[in-house]
TIVO-725695 format. One record per residue (C-alpha): residue number from 0; x, y, z. Coordinates in nm, 3 decimals. Example, Ala and Ser with C-alpha at 12.3 -4.5 7.8 and 13.67 -1.06 7.14 Angstrom:
% TIVO-725695
NUSE;0;1.230;-0.450;0.780 .
NUSE;1;1.367;-0.106;0.714 .
***
This chain:
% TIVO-725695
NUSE;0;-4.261;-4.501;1.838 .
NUSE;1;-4.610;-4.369;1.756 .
NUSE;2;-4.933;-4.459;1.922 .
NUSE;3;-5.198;-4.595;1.716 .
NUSE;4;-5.369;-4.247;1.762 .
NUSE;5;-5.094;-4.064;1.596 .
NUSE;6;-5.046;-4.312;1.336 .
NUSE;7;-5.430;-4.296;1.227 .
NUSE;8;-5.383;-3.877;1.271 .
NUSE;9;-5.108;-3.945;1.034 .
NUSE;10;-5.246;-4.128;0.812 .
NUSE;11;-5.562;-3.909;0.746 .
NUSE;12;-5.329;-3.578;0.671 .
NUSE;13;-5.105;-3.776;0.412 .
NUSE;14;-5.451;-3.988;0.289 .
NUSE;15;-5.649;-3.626;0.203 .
NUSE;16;-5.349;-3.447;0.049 .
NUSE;17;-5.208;-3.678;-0.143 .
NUSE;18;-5.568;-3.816;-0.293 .
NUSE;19;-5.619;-3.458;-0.330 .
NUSE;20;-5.282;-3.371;-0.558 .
NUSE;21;-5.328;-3.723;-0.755 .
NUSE;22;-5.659;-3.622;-0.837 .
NUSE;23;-5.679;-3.263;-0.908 .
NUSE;24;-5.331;-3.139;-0.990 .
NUSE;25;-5.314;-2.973;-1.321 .
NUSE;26;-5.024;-3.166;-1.376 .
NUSE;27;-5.074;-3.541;-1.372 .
NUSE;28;-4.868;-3.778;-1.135 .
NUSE;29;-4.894;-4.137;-0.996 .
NUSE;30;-4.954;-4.199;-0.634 .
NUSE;31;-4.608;-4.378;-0.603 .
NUSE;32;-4.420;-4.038;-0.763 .
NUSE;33;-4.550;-3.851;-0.541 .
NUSE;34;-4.459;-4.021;-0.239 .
NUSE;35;-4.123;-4.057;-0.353 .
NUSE;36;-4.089;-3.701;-0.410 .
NUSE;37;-4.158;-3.634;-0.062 .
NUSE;38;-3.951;-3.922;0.108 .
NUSE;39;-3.651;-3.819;-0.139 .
NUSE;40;-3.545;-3.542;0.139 .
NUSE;41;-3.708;-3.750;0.469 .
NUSE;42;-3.339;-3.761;0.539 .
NUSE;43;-3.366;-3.386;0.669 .
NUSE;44;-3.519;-3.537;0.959 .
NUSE;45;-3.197;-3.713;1.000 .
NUSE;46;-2.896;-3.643;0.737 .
NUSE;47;-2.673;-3.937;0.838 .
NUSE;48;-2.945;-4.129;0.727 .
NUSE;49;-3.080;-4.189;0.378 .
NUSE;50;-3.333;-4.365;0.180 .
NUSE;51;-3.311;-4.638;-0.092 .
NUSE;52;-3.527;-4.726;-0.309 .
NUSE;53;-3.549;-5.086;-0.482 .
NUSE;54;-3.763;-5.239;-0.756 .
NUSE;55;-3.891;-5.448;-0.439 .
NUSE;56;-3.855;-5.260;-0.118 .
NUSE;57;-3.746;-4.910;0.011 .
NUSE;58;-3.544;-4.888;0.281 .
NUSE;59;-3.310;-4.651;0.546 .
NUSE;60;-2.943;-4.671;0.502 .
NUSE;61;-2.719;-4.550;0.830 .
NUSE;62;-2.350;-4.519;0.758 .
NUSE;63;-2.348;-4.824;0.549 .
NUSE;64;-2.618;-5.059;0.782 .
NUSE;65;-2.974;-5.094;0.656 .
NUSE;66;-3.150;-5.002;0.957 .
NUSE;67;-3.542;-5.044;0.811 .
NUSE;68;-3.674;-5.193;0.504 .
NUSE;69;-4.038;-5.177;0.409 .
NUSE;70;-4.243;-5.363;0.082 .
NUSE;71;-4.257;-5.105;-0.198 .
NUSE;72;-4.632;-5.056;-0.274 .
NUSE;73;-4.795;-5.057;-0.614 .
NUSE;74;-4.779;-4.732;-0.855 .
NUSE;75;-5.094;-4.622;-0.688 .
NUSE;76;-5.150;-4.819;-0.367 .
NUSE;77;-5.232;-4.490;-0.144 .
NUSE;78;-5.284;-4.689;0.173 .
NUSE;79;-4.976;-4.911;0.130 .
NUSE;80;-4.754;-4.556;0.028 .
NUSE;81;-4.934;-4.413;0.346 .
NUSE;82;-4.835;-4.727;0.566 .
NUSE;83;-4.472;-4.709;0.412 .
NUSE;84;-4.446;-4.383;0.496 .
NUSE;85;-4.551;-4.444;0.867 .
NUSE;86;-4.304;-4.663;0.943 .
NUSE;87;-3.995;-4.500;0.803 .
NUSE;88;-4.099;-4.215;0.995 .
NUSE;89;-4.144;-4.417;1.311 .
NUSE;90;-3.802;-4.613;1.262 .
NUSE;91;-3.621;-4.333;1.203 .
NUSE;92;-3.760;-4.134;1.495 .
NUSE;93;-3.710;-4.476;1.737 .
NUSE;94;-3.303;-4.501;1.598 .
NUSE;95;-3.213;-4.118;1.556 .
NUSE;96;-3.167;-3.951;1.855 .
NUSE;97;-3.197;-3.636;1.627 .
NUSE;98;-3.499;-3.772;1.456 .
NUSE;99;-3.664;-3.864;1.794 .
NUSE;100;-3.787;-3.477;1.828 .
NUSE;101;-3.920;-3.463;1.536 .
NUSE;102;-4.301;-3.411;1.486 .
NUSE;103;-4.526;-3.532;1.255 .
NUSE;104;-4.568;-3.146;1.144 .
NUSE;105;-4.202;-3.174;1.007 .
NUSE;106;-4.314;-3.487;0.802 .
NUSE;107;-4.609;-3.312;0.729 .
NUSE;108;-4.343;-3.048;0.561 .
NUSE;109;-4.145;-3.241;0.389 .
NUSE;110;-4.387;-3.460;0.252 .
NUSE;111;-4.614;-3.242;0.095 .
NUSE;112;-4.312;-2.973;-0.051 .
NUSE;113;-4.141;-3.277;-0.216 .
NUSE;114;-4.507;-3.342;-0.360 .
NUSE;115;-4.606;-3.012;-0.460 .
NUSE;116;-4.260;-2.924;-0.601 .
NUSE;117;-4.345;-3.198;-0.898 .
NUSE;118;-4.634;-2.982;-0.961 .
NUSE;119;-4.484;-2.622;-1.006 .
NUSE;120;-4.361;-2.319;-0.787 .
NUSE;121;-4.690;-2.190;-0.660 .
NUSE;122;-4.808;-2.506;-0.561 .
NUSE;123;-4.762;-2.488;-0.138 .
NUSE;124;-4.816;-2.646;0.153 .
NUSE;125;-4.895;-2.421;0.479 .
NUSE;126;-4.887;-2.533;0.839 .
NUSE;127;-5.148;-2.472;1.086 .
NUSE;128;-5.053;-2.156;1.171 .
NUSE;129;-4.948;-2.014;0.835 .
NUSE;130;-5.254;-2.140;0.730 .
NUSE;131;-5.478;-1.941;0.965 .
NUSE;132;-5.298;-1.646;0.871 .
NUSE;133;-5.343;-1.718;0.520 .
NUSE;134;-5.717;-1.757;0.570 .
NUSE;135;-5.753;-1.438;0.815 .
NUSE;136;-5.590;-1.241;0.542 .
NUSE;137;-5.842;-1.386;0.237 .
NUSE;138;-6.155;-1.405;0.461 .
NUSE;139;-6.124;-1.149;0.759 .
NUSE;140;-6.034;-1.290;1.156 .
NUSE;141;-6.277;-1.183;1.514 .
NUSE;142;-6.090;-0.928;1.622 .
NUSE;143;-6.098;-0.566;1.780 .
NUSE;144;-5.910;-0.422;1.435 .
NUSE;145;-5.563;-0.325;1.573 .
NUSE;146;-5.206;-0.391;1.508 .
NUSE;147;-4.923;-0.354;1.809 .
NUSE;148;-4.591;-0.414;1.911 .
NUSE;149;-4.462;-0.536;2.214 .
NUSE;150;-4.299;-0.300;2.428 .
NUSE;151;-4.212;-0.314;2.775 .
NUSE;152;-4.544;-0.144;2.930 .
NUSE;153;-4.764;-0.335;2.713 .
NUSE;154;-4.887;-0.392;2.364 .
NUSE;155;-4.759;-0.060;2.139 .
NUSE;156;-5.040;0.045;1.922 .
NUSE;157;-4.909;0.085;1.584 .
NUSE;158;-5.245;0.069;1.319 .
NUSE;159;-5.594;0.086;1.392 .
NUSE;160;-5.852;-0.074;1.101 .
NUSE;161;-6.066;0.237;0.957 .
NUSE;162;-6.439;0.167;1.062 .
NUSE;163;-6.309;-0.120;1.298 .
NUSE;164;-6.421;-0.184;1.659 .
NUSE;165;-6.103;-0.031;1.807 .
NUSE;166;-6.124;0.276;1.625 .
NUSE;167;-6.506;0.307;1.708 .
NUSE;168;-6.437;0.330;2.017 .
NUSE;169;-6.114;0.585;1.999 .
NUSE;170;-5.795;0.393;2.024 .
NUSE;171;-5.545;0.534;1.796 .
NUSE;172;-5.173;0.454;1.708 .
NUSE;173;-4.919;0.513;2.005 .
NUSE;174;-5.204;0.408;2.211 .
NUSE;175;-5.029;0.171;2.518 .
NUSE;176;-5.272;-0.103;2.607 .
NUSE;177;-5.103;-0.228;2.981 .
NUSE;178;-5.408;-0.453;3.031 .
NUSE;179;-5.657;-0.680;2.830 .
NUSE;180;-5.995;-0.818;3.074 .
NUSE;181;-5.817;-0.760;3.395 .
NUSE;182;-5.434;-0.898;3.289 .
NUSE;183;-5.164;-0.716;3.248 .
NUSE;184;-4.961;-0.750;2.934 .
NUSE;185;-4.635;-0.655;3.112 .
NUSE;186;-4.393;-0.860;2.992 .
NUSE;187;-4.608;-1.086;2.798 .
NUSE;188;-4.477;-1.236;2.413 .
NUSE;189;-4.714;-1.130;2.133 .
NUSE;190;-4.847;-1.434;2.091 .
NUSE;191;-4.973;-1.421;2.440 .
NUSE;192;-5.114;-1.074;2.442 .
NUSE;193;-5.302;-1.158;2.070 .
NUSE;194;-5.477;-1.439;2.290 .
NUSE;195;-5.624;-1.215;2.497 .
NUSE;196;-5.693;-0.959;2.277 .
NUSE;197;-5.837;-1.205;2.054 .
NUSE;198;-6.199;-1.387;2.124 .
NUSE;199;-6.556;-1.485;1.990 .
NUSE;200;-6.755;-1.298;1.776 .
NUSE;201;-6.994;-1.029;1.958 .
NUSE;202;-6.779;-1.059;2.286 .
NUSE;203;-6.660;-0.735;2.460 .
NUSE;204;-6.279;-0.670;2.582 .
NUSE;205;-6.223;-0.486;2.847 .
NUSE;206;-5.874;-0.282;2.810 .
NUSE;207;-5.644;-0.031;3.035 .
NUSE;208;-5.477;0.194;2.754 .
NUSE;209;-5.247;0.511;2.798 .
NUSE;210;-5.286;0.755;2.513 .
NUSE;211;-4.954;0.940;2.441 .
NUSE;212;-4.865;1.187;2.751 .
NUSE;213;-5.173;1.127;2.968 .
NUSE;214;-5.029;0.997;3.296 .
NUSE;215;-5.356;0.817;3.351 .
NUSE;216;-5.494;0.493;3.221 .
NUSE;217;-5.833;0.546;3.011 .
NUSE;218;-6.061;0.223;3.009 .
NUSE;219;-6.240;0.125;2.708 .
NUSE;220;-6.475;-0.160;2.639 .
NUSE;221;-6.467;-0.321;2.226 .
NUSE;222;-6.684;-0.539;2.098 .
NUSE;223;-6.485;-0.753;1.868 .
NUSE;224;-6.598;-0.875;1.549 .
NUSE;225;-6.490;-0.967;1.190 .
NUSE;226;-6.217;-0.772;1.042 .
NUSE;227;-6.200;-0.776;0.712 .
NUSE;228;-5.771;-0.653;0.638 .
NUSE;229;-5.835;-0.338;0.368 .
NUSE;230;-5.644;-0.380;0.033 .
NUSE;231;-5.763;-0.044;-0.126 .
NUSE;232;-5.658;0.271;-0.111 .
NUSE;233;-5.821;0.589;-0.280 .
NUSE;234;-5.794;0.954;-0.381 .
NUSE;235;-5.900;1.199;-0.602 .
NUSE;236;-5.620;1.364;-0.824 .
NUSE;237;-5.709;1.630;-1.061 .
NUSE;238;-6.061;1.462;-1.133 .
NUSE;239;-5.931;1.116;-1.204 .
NUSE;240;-6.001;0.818;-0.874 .
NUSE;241;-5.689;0.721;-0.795 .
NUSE;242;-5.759;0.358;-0.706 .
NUSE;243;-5.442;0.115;-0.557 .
NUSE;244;-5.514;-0.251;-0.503 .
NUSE;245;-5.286;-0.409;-0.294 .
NUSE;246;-5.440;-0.777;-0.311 .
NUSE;247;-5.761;-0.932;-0.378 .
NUSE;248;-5.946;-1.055;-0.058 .
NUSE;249;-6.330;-1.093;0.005 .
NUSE;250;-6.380;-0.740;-0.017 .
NUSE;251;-6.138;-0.592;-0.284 .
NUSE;252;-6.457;-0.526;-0.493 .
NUSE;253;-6.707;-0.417;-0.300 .
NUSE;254;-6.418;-0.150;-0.128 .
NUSE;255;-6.331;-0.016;-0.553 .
NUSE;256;-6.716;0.021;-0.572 .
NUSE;257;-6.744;0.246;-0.272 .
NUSE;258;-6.435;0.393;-0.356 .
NUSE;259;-6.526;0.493;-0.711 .
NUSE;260;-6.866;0.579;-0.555 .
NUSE;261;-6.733;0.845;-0.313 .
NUSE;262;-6.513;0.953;-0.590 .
NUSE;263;-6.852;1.057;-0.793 .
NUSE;264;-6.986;1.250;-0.496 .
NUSE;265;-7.232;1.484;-0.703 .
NUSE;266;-7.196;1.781;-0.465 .
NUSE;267;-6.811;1.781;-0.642 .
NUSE;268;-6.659;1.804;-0.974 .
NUSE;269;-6.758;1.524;-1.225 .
NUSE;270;-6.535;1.263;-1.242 .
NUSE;271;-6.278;1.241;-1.568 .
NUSE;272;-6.161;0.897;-1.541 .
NUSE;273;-6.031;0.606;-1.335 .
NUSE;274;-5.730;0.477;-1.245 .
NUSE;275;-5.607;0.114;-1.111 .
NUSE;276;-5.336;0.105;-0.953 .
NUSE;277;-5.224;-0.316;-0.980 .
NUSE;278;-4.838;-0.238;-0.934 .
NUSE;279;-4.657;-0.488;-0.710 .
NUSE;280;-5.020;-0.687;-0.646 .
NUSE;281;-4.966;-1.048;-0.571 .
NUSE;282;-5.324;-1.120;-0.636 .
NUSE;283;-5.545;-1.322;-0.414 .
NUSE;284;-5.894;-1.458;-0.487 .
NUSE;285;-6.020;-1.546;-0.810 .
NUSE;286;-6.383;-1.436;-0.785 .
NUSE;287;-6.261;-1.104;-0.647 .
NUSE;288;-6.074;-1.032;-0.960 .
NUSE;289;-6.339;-1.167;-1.204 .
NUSE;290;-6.615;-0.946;-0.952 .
NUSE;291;-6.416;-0.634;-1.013 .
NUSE;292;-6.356;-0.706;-1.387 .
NUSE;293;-6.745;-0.710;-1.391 .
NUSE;294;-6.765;-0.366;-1.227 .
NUSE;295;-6.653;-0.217;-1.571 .
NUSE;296;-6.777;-0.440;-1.812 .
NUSE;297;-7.103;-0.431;-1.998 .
NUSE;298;-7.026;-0.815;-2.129 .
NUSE;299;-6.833;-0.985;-2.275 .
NUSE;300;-6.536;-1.299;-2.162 .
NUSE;301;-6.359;-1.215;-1.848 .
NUSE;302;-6.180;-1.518;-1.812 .
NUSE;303;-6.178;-1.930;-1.938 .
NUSE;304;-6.049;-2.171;-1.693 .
NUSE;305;-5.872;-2.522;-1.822 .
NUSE;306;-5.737;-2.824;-1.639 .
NUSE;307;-5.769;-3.167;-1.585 .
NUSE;308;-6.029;-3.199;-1.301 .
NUSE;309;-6.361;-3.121;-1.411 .
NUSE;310;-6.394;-2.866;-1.154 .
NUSE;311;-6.117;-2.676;-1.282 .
NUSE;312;-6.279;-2.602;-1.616 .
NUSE;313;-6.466;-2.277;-1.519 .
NUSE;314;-6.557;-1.961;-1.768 .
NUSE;315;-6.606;-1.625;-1.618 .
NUSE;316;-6.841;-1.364;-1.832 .
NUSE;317;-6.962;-0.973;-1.745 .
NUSE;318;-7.281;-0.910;-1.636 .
NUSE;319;-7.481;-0.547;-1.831 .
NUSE;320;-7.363;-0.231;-1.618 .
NUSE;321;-7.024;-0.007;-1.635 .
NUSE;322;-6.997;0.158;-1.320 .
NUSE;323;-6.846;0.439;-1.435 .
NUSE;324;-6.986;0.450;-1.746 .
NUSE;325;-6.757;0.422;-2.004 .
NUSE;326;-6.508;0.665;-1.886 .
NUSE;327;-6.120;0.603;-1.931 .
NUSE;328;-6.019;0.365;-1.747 .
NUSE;329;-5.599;0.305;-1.685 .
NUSE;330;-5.421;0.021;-1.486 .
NUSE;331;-5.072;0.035;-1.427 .
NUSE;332;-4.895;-0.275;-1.366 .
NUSE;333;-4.547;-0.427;-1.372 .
NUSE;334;-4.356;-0.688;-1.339 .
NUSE;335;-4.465;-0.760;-0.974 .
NUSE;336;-4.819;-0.762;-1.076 .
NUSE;337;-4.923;-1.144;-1.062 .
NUSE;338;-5.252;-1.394;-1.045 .
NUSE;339;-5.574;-1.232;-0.977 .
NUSE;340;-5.444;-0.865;-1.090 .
NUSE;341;-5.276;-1.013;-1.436 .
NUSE;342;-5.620;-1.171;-1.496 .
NUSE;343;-5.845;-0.840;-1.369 .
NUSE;344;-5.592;-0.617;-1.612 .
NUSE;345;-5.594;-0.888;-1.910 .
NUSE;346;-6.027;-0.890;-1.919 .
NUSE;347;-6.020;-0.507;-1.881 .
NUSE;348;-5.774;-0.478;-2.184 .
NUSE;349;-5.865;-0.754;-2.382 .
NUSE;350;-6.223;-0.623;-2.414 .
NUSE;351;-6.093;-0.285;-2.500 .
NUSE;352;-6.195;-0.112;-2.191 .
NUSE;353;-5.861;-0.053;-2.010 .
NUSE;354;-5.524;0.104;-2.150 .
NUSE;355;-5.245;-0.073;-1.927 .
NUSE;356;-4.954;0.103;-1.877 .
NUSE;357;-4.650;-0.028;-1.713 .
NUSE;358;-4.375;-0.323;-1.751 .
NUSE;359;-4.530;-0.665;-1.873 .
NUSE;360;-4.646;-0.839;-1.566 .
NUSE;361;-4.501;-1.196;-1.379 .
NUSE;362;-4.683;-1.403;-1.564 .
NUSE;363;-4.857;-1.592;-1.308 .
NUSE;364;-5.163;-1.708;-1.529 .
NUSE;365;-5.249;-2.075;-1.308 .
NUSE;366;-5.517;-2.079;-1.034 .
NUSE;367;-5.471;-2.283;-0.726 .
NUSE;368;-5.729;-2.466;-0.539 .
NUSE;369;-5.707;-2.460;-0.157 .
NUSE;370;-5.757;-2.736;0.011 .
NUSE;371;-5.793;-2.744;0.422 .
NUSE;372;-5.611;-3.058;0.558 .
NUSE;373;-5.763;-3.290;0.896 .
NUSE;374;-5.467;-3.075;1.095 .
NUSE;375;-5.590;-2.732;1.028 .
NUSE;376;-5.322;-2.689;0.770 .
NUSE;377;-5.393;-2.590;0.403 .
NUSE;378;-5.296;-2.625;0.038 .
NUSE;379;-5.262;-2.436;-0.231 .
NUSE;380;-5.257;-2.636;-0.488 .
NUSE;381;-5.227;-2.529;-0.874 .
NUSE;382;-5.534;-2.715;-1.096 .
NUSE;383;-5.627;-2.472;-1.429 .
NUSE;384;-5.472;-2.249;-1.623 .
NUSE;385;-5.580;-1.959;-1.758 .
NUSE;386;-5.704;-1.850;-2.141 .
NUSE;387;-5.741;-1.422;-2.137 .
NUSE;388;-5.999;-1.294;-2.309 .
NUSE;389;-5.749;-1.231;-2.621 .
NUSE;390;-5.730;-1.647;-2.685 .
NUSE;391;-5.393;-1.626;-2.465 .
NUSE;392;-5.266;-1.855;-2.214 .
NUSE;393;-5.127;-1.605;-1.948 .
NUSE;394;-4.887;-1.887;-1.776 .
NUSE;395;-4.538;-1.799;-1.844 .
NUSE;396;-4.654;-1.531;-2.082 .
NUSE;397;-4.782;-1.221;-1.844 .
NUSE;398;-4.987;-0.889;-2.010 .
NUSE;399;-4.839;-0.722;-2.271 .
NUSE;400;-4.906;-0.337;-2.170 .
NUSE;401;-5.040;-0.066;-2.404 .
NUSE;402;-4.777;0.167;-2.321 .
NUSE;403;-4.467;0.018;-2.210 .
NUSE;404;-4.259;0.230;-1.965 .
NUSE;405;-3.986;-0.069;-1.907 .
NUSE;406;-3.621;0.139;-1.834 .
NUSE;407;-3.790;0.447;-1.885 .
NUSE;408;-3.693;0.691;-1.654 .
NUSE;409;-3.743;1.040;-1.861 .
NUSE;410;-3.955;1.319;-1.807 .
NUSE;411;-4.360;1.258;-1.888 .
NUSE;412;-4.326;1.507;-2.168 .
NUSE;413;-4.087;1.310;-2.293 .
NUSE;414;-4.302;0.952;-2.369 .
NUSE;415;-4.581;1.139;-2.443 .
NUSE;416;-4.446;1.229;-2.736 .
NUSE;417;-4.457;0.870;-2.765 .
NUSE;418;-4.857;0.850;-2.779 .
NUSE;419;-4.890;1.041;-3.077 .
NUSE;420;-4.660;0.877;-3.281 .
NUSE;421;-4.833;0.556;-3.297 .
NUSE;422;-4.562;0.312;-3.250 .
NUSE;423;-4.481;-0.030;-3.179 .
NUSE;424;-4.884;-0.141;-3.194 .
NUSE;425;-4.830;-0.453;-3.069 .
NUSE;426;-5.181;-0.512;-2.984 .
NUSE;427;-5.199;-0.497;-3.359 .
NUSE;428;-5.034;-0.836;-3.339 .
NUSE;429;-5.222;-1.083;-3.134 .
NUSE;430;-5.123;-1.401;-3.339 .
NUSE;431;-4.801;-1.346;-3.158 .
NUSE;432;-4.917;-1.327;-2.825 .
NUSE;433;-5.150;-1.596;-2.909 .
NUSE;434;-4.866;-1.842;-2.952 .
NUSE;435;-4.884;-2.183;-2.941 .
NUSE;436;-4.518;-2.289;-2.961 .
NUSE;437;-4.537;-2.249;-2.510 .
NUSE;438;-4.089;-2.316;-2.539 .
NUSE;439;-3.924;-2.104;-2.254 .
NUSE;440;-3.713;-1.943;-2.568 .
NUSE;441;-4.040;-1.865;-2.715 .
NUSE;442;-4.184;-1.715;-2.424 .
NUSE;443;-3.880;-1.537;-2.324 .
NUSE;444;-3.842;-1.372;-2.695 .
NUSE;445;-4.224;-1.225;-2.615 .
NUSE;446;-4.123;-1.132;-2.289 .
NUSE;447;-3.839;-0.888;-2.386 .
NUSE;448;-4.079;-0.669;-2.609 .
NUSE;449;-4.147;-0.502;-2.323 .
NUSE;450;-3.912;-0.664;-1.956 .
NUSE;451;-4.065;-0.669;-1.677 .
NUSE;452;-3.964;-0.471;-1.401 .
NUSE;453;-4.044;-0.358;-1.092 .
NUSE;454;-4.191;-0.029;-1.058 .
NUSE;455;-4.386;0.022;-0.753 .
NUSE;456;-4.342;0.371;-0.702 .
NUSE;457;-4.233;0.512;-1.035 .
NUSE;458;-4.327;0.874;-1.049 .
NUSE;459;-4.377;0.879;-1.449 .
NUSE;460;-4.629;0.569;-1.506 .
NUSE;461;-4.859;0.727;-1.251 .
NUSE;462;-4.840;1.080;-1.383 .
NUSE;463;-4.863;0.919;-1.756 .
NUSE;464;-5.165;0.727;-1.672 .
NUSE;465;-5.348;1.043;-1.479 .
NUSE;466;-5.294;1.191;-1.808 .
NUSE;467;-5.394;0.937;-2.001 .
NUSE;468;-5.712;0.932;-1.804 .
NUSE;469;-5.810;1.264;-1.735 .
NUSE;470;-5.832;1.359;-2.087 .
NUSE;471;-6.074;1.139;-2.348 .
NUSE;472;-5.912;1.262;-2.636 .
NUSE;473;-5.610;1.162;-2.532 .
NUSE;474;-5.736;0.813;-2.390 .
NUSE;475;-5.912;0.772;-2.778 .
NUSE;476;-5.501;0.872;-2.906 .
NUSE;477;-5.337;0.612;-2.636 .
NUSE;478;-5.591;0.326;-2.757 .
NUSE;479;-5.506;0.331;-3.079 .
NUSE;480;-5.146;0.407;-3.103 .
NUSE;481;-5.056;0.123;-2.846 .
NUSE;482;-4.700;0.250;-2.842 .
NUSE;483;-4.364;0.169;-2.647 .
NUSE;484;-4.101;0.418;-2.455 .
NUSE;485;-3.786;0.440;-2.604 .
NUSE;486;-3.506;0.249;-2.498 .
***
């Protein structure tokens, strides 16, 4: 049976969440269905046992013998729901001996995904430790900057962060680290060995490394700090920056803007044109994609937020200031593009900035709030849509590209043809894409003018958007033909 402490624990988890979802879901639901969408599958705790729910009372069934029966609380009594709840859990734990080992996480789980599945798929629920994760991948973790393996000597250095601590100080990949502030990692799990590796900010660890084929051990002493994970990646090809964003964190902007600034090195050729590479991008933060919107904008909408909580109704607009001045800019996408890169591509091409060239995209056009829970655990929970710059609601719908390479598989010569023959302008037709009829026949029939597919490393739609963007004549041809492969 619980202790008082771990029923009040309890109770504060299931009191923030579910307050939280009732009040700012974009999708409205009483108190009482959302408890009853999570205690529908308590019976994975247990599944001899069941739940039953009367106009009166809710109860657990074993075999055929009611084994607990609680008052059913009003259609939004939190507290009462919240005490319900409680007991269930502790009668099923005090008569199951499978249920006995279970922890108030695994409520925690099941809860909370019953919950958020009323909402929609991208609504989630994260434990503690998924949650940290989560967070050290948006915000950055205290670190040294290296990923390792474990192997039987030690911790197997497999990637060192550019600019990080670690590779300050000269650690490199295939780098064995034996010991971390005196202990040895022989032997140890990963978990253990990230413990030690891991510490407070400004603090220096000590470490015993081998470097590949020295028989000696080299000492080293790294001052961690925070490490921000890198989602960009950058090149010059044939006078076009060759930008690819792999997911929008608290530095995907500021990393294109040093990118594109290294790119326009003066000491080296001028730069032609840009290229952002969005393909397979799951998105990420919000502000990060509305920040690097802004980098190419000199105004205009870059996105309109709409829900039912008044802090979900947001608008996003460009500040003065293109930092590349006008020059063509191309973003490939497909239909693994989703979130913060559908919403980055849609205010680029919407404002008639960006030619996109690809698949149409997932069609991920919601925004989720995150919410951090009493037990270090988080939500993501879905509150506003959003309208593109076009007059669009994304959800369901995706970005329609410019050029549409969907099945193509030809040689480049091939669909560029295509670009000077000025067909299928279906940015000539935005009353379509602006429908209002949001049916999932509607929505499909849009969706097949151009299928999304996958096509993260698809030789042509890179080479046809270098082209595209090395060459402002041609950009001025691709912008207003707005044509489709053949297929």
């Amino acid at each position: 049976m619980s202790t008082q402490i771990e029923r009040d624990a309890i109770a504060s988890v299931l009191r923030t969440g579910f307050s939280e979802i009732h009040d700012k879901s974009l999708i409205e639901h009483s108190t009482e269905e959302l408890f009853l969408a999570g205690l529908k599958d308590i019976r994975l705790l247990d599944t001899s046992m069941r739940l039953t729910v009367e106009p009166d009372n809710l109860g657990l069934v074993l075999g055929e013998v009611q084994i607990a029966e609680v008052p059913r609380p009003g259609v939004d009594d939190l507290p009462g729901w919240i005490e319900a709840t409680t007991q269930l859990f502790d009668t099923m734990r005090r008569t199951s001996f499978i249920a006995q080992h279970a922890d108030r996480e695994s409520l925690y789980q099941i809860m909370f995904d019953g919950a958020l599945g009323l909402i929609d798929p991208y609504s989630r629920y994260s434990a503690s430790r998924n949650a940290r994760i989560n967070r050290a991948a948006r915000n950055g973790f205290i670190g040294i900057g290296i990923e390792f393996d474990m192997v039987p000597g030690g911790a197997l250095v497999s990637a060192v962060t550019k600019d990080g601590p670690a590779s300050a100080a000269g650690l490199q990949p295939g780098d064995l680290i034996a010991a971390a502030d005196g202990k040895s990692l022989l032997g140890m799990t990963r978990d253990g060995a990230g413990r030690l590796i891991a510490g407070p900010p400004d603090s220096v660890l000590k470490l015993s490394v081998y470097h590949p084929g020295e028989p000696r051990a080299i000492f080293f002493s790294v001052r961690r700090t925070l490490i921000v994970p890198s989602t960009v990646e950058a090149e010059v090809l044939n006078g076009v920056a060759f930008i690819k964003v792999k997911s929008f964190n608290v530095r995907t902007s500021t990393e294109v803007s040093q990118a594109i600034a290294a790119a326009n090195d003066p000491s080296g050729e001028p730069l032609a044109g840009v290229v952002l590479d969005l393909r397979g991008d799951p998105g990420g933060l919000l502000d990060q994609a509305v920040d690097l919107s802004d980098l190419f904008l000199d105004g205009g909408t870059i996105a309109t937020l709409t829900g039912r909580h008044p802090g979900a109704k947001q608008f996003y607009a460009a500040k003065p200031g293109d930092i590349i001045d006008g020059k063509p800019l191309v973003i490939l996408v497909d239909g693994k593009s989703a979130s913060s890169a559908e919403i980055a591509a849609a205010a680029l091409a919407d404002n008639g900035r960006a030619l996109i060239v690809g698949t149409n995209t997932l069609g991920k056009g919601s925004v989720q709030t995150l919410i951090r829970l009493p037990n270090d655990a988080e939500m993501a929970l879905t509150w506003a849509e959003v309208v593109a710059p076009g007059g669009y609601r994304m959800h369901g719908l995706g970005l329609l590209p410019t050029i549409c390479t969907s099945d193509y598989t030809g040689p480049l010569a091939t669909i560029m043809q295509h670009v000077f023959r000025h067909e299928t302008p279906w940015r000539a037709m935005p009353v379509a894409w602006r429908t209002e009829d949001r049916s999932a026949e509607s929505l499909a029939k849009l969706r097949r003018m151009c299928p999304a597919q996958p096509r993260p490393e698809e030789y042509v739609d890179q080479a046809l958007a270098l082209q595209v963007a090395s060459d402002k004549a041609l950009y001025a041809q691709a912008a207003s033909s707005n044509i489709a492969s053949s297929r």
